[in-house]
C-alpha positions, 0 to 999 in steps of 0.5 A, a space after each residue: 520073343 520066341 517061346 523056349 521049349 524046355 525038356 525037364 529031366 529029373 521030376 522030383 521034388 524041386 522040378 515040382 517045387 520050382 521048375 516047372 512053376 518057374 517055367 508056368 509063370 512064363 506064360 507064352 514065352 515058355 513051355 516043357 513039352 519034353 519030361 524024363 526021370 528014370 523012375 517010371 511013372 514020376 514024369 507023368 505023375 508030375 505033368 498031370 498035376 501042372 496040367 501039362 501036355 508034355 512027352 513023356 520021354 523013355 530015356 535022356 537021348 529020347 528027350 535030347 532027341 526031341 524037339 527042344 531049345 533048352 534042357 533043366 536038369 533037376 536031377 542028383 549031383 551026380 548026374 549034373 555033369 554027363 546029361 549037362 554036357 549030353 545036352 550041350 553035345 546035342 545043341 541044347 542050351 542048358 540050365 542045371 541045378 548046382 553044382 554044376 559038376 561035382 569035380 574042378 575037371 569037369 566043370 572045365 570040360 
């Protein structure tokens, strides 16, 4: 199996809590080698505490940019629908908290 290279966006409490871990105990299948939130200092507040050598990134079209299989998106509801669909816009598989969207509309789009 080829090793999945995630980008994290949103670094709170559950990227801390569940993500990243979840994503560590993948071992050589996977890795976050992209982070981004928008309070300056979280992501790499929470890179250093799993050890990780990931980028920190200076905006969602930054981290989109980079070199990434796959998005996690840990972030308020209601951004989960625009950077979710940002992400698919740019050829990433996606894993997003739930809801998925906030409205029935946007979950159909």
């Amino acid at each position: 199996m080829t090793k999945v290279r995630f980008g994290l966006i949103g670094c709170g409490k559950i990227a801390e809590a569940n993500h990243f871990p979840e994503v560590l105990s993948l071992g050589k299948d996977g890795e976050i080698v992209a982070m981004y939130d928008i309070k300056p200092g979280v992501a790499a507040k929470l890179a250093k505490k799993f050890k990780s050598k990931a980028v920190i990134c200076n905006s969602e079209a930054e981290l989109l940019a980079a070199d990434i299989d796959a998005v996690i998106i840990a972030t308020p509801n209601c951004f989960h629908f625009p950077q979710t669909l940002a992400a698919l816009n740019a050829g990433k598989h996606v894993l997003v908290e739930k809801p998925m969207a906030s409205r029935v509309a946007d979950a159909d789009a």
